[in-house]
C-alpha positions as CSV (number, residue, x, y, z in Angstrom):
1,X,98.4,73.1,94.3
2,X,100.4,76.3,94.3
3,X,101.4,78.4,97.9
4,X,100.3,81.7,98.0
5,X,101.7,84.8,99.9
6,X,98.9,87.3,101.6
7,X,99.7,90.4,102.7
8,X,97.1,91.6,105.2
9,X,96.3,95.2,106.8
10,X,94.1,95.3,109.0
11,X,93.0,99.1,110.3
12,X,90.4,100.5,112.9
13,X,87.2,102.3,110.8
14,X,87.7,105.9,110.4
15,X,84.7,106.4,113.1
16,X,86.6,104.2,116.1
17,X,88.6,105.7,118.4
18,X,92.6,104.9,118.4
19,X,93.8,105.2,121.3
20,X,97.2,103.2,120.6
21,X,97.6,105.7,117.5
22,X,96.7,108.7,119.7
23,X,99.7,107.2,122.4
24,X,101.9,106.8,119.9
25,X,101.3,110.2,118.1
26,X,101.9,111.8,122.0
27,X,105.0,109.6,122.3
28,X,106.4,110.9,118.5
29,X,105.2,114.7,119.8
30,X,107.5,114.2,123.0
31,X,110.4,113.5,121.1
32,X,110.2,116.4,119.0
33,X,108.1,115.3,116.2
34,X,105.6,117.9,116.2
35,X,104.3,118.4,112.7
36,X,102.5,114.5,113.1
37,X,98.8,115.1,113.2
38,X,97.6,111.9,113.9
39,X,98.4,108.0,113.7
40,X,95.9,105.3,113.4
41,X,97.6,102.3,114.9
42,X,97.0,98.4,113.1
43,X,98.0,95.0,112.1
44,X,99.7,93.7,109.6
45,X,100.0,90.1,108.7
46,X,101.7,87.7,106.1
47,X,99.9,84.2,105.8
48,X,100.9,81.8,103.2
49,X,98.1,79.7,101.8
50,X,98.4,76.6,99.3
51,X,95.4,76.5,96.6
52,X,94.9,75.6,93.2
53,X,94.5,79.3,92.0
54,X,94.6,83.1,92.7
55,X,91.2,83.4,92.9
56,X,90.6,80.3,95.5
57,X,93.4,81.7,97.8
58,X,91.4,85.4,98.0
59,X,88.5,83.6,99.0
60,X,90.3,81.5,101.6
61,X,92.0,84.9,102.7
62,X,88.9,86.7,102.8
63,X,86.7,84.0,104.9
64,X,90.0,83.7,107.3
65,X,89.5,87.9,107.7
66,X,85.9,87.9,108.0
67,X,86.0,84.5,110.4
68,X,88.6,85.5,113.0
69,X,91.5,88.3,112.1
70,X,89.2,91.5,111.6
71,X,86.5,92.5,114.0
72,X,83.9,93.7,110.8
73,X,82.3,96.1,113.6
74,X,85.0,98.2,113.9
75,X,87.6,97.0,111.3
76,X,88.7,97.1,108.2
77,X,90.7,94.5,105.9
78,X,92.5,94.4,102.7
79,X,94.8,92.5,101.4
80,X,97.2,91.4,98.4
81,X,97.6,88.1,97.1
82,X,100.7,86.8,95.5
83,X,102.2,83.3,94.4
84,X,104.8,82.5,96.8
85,X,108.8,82.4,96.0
């Protein structure tokens, strides 16, 4: 068995509403930062996972996304696997 590092984004769907990024992007505007158009606010995430390969770890990764980190109604997921240092 090998450990694993995921990196995981997790981001609203282009077609939900942000209104966390909109907040922030009136917060940024306040303090000057007008050129900002927008902000789409998310979550990122590091989990390590110990399987026998690369491939076994994504699928772990991906049922743990699909299962209970991402809301597949309104979110989206991706995420990078990696053998941990």
């Amino acid at each position: 068995m090998s450990t694993f590092l995921a990196r995981v984004d997790i981001t609203l769907k282009p077609t939900v509403n942000d209104p966390q990024g909109l907040t922030i992007r009136g917060a940024l505007h306040s303090l000057g930062f007008k050129e900002v158009q927008s902000v789409r606010a998310g979550k990122y995430m590091e989990i390590r996972v110990e399987a026998a390969t690369p491939e076994e770890a994504e699928a772990r990764v991906t049922e743990m996304c699909r299962k209970l980190l991402a809301n597949p109604v309104i979110e989206d997921y991706r995420f990078e696997i990696e053998e941990a240092k």
